[in-house]
C-alpha positions in Angstrom: -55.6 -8.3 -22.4 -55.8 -10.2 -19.6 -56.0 -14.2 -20.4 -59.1 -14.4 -18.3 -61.3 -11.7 -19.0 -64.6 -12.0 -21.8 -63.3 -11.5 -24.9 -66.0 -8.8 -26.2 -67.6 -5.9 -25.1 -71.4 -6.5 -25.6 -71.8 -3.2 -27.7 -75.7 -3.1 -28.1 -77.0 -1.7 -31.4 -80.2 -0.9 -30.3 -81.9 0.4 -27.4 -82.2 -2.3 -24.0 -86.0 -3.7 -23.9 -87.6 -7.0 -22.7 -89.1 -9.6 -25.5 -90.2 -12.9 -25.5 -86.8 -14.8 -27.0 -88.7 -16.7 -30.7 -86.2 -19.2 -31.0 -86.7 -21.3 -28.1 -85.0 -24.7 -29.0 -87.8 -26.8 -27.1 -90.4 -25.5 -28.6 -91.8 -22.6 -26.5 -90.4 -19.2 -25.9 -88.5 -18.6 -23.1 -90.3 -16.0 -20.8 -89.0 -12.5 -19.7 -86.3 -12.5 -17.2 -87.7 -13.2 -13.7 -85.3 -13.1 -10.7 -85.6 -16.4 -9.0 -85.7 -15.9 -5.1 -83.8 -18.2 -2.8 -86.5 -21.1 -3.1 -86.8 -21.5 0.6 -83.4 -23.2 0.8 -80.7 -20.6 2.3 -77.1 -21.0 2.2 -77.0 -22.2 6.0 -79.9 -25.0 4.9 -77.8 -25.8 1.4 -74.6 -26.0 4.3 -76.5 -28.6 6.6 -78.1 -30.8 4.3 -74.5 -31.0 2.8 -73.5 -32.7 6.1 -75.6 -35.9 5.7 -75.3 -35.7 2.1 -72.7 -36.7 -0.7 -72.1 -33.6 -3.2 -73.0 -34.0 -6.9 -69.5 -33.7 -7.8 -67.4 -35.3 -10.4 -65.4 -38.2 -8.5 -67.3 -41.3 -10.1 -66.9 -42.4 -13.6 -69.5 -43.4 -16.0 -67.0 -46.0 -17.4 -65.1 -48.7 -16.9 -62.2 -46.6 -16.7 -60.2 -46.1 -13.9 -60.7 -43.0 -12.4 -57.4 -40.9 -13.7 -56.9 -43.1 -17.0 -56.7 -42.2 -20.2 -60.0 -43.2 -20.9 -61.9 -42.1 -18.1 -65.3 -40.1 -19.1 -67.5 -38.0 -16.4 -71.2 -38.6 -16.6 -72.8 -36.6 -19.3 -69.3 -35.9 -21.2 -69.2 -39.7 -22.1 -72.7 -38.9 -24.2 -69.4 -36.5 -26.2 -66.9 -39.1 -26.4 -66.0 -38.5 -29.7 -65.4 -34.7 -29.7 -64.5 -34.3 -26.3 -61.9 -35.9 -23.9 -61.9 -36.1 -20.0 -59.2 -37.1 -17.4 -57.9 -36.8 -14.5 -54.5 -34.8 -13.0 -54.1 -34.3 -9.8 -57.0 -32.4 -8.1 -58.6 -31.6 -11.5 -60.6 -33.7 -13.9 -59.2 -31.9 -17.2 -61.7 -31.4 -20.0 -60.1 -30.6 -24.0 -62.3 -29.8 -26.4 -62.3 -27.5 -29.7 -65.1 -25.8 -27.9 -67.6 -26.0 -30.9 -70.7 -27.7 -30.6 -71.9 -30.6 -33.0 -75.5 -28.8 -33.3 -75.5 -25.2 -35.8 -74.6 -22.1 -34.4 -75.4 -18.4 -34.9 -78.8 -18.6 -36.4 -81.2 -16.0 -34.4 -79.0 -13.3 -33.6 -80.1 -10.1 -34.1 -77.5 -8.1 -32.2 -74.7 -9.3 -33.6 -71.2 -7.8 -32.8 -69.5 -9.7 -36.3 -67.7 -12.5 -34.7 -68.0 -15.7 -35.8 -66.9 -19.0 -34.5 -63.5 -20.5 -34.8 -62.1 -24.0 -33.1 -60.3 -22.9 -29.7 -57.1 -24.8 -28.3 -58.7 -26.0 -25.0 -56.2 -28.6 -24.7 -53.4 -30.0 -22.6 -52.1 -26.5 -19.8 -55.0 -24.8 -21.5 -57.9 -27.6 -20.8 -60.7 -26.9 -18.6 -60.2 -28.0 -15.2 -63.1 -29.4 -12.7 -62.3 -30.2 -9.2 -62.8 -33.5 -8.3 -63.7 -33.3 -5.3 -66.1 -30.0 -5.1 -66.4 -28.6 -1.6 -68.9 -26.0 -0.3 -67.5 -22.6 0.2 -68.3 -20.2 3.2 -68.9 -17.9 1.5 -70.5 -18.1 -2.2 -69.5 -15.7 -5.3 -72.7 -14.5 -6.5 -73.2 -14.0 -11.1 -75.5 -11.3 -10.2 -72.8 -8.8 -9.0 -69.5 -10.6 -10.4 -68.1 -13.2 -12.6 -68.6 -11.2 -15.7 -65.5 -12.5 -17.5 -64.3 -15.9 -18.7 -66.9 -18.8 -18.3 -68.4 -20.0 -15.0 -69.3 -23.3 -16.1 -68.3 -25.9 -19.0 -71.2 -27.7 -21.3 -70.9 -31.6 -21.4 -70.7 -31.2 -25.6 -67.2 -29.1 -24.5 -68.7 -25.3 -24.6 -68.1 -23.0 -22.4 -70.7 -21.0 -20.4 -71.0 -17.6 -19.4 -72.4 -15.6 -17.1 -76.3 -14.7 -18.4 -75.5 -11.1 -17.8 -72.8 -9.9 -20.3 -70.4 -7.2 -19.3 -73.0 -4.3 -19.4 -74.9 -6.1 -16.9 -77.5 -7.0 -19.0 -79.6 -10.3 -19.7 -77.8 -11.6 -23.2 -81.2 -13.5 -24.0 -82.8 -10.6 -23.6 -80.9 -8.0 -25.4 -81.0 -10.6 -28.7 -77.6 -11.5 -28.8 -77.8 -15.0 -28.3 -78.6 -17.7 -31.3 -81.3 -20.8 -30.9 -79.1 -22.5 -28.6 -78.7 -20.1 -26.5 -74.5 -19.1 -27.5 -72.8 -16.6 -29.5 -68.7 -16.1 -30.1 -66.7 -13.4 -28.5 -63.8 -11.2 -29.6 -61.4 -14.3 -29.6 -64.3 -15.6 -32.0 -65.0 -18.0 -29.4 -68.3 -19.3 -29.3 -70.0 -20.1 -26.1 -73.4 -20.3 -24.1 -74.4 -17.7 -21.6 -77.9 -19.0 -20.7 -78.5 -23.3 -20.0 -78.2 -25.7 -22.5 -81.4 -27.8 -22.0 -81.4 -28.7 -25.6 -78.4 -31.7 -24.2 -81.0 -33.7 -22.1 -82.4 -35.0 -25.3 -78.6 -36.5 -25.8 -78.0 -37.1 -22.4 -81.4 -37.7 -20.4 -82.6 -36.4 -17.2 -80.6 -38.3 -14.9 -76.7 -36.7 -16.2 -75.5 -33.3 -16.1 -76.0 -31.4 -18.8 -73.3 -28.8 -17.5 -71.0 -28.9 -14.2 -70.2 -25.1 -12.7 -66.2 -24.8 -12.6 -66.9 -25.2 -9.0 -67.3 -29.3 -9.8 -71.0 -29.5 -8.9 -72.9 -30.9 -11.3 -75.4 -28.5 -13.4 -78.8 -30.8 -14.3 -82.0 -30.1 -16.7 -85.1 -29.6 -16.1 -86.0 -32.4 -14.0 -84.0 -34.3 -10.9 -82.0 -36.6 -11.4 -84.2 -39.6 -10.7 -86.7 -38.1 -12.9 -89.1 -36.2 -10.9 -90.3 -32.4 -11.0 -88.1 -30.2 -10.1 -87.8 -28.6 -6.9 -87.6 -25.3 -5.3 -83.8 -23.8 -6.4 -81.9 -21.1 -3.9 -81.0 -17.8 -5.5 -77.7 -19.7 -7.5 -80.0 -22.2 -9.4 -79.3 -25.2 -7.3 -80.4 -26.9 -3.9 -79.4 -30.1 -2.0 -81.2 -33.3 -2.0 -80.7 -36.5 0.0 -79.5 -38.2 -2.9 -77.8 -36.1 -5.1 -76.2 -33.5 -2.9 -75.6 -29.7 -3.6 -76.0 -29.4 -7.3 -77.5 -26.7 -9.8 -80.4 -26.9 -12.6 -80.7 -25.0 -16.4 -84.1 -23.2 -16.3 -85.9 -21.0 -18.6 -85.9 -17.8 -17.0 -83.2 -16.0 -15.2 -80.4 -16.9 -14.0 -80.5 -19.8 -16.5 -77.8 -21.7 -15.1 -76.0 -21.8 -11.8 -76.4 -18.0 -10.7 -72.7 -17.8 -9.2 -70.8 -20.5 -8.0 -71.5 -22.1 -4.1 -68.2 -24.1 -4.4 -64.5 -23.2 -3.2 -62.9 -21.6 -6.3 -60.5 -18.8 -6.9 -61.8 -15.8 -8.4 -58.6 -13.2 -10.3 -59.6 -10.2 -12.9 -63.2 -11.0 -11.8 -63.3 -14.5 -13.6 -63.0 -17.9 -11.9 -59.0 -19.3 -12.1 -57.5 -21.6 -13.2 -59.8 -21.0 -16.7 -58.4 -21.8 -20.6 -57.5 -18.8 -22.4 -58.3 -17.3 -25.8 -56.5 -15.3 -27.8 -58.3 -12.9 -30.9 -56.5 -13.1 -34.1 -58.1 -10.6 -35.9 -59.7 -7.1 -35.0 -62.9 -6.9 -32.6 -65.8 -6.7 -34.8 -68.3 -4.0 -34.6 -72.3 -3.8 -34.2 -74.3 -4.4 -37.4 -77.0 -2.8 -36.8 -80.9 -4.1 -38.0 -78.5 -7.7 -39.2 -80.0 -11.0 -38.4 -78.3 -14.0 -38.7 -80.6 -16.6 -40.7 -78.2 -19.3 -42.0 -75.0 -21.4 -40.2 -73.4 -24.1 -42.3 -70.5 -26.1 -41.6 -69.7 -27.0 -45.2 -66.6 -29.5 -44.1 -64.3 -29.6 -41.1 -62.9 -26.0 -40.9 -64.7 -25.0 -43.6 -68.3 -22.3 -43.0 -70.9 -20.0 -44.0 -72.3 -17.7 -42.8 -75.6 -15.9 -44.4 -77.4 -12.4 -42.7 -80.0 -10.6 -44.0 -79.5 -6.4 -43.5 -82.5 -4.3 -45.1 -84.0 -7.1 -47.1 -80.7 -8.6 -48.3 -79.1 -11.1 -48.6 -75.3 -11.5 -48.0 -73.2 -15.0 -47.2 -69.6 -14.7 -45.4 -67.4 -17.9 -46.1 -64.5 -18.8 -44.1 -61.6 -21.1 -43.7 -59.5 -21.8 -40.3 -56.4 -23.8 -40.1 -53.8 -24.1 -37.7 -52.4 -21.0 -38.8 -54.6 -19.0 -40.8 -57.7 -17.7 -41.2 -59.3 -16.7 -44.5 -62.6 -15.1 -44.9 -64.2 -14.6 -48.8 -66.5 -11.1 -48.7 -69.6 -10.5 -51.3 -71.8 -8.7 -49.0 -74.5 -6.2 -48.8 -72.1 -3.7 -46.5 -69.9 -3.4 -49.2 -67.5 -5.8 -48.6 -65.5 -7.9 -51.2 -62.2 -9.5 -51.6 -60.5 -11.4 -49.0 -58.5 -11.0 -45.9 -56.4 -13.7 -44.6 -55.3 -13.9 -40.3 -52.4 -15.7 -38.4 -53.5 -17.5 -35.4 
């Protein structure tokens, strides 16, 4: 397997159709996918307002850090301090994180491929790297035809983010596979967003990042930074102001965050490089059909349970990850029981 590519397939157990997502984590449901035009900013505007205007990039530090110490934090990632840990090298701000979020996970899928989600090693050669000094590319590398490996952008809580099409080409929202927050795990039983994380700017408010695109331009909410209503976005999500710069926005509706990336990155194996890599430890699971996810619990560090309900039953999966094993304990409704233990 390649180090960069998605680490599942996307296998849908039911036939494609549109629905109103019910687990919208502010409180309304998200509506059915809606390709966003290009806002009445085109790439040769975004390319001219960019010339009298500093990009939202990732150069400044929110502390009192120097820029490159050990300590210093990017704007929105210092709301994370505790679980996640930013620096500079070189041209790259480098980002380590165990790649779990501090809210629950999993609850609301019903397309569910049987992964479930295990700590990642996104540290030290295998951080994420931002550039530090973003630049606008020529050309931009569009989500809607491409990029449907490896993550496109990195949450400020230290989760990655996918494309919001998975590798069939289809809207993961929409085909159910997502949870509340708008993530699910891959084959590496890697969990990670594929549509905006809006349910950050309660941690972080409106005027940080919620997200930046591995291009280093900053991803926001749903407002501007200096707290008005948001403006007209260009077919990748973002747009330029005067004070800001280039820089993208979450939304509720397709693409959901940035729609490709308008920086200068490299693109290898149809994923953005340099990217961390994951590596399964156990088989790929396979579809349960009719299976809905109702329960997440992280009973201690390393320590979960997971509940599903298939036919009007009830089963719990309860699993332990270490350095170098994982355990799961079956007493399900498919007919599992016993226990199976994995090396990482």
């Amino acid at each position: 397997m390649n180090e960069h590519t998605h680490p599942h397939e996307h296998v849908h157990p039911h036939e494609p159709h549109d629905h109103v997502h019910p687990h919208d984590p502010r409180g309304s449901a998200f509506s059915r996918r809606a390709l966003l035009s290009a806002g009445g900013l085109s790439i040769g505007a975004l390319l001219l307002a960019a010339c009298t205007a500093e990009p939202t990039g990732i150069t400044g530090s929110s502390s009192s850090s120097p820029i490159g110490g050990a300590g210093a934090e990017l704007p929105g990632f210092d709301e994370f301090a505790s679980t996640v840990k930013t620096f500079v090298s070189g041209d790259y701000w480098m980002v380590e994180s165990a790649g779990l979020p501090s809210h629950n996970m999993m609850v609301g899928i019903t397309s569910w491929q049987q992964q479930f989600p295990f700590p990642q090693p996104f540290t030290g050669d295998n951080a994420f790297r931002l550039p530090v000094s973003p630049s606008l590319a020529e050309t931009p590398v569009s989500a809607r035809t491409g990029l449907f490996s490896g993550a496109i952008a990195l949450a400020v809580n230290g989760v990655p983010i996918f494309n919001a099409l998975n590798n069939r080409g289809d809207d993961a929202l929409l085909a159910g596979e997502l949870d509340e927050w708008g993530g699910h795990c891959g084959k590496a039983d890697d969990y990670h967003y594929h549509v905006a994380p809006l349910h950050l700017e309660s941690a972080v408010g409106f005027a940080k990042p919620i997200a930046y695109a591995l291009d280093g331009y900053a991803i926001y909410g749903s407002l501007e930074p200096d707290g008005s209503a948001l403006q007209p976005l260009d077919e990748y999500n973002g747009h330029t102001d005067e004070n800001a710069g280039y820089h993208y926005h979450g939304t509720s509706t397709y693409p959901y965050i940035n729609g490709g990336l308008v920086g200068n990155v490299t693109v290898s194996n149809d994923a953005i490089d340099p990217q961390p890599h994951t590596t399964p430890v156990r088989p790929a699971g396979e579809p349960l059909r009719r299976a809905v996810i109702t329960d997440f619990e992280t009973v201690e560090p390393g320590s979960y349970r997971l509940t599903f309900e298939l036919d009007g039953q009830s089963s719990v999966i309860a699993y332990t990850v270490s350095d170098t094993t994982v355990t799961f304990d079956y007493t399900d409704a498919v007919g599992r029981s016993g226990t199976e233990t994995f090396t990482r």
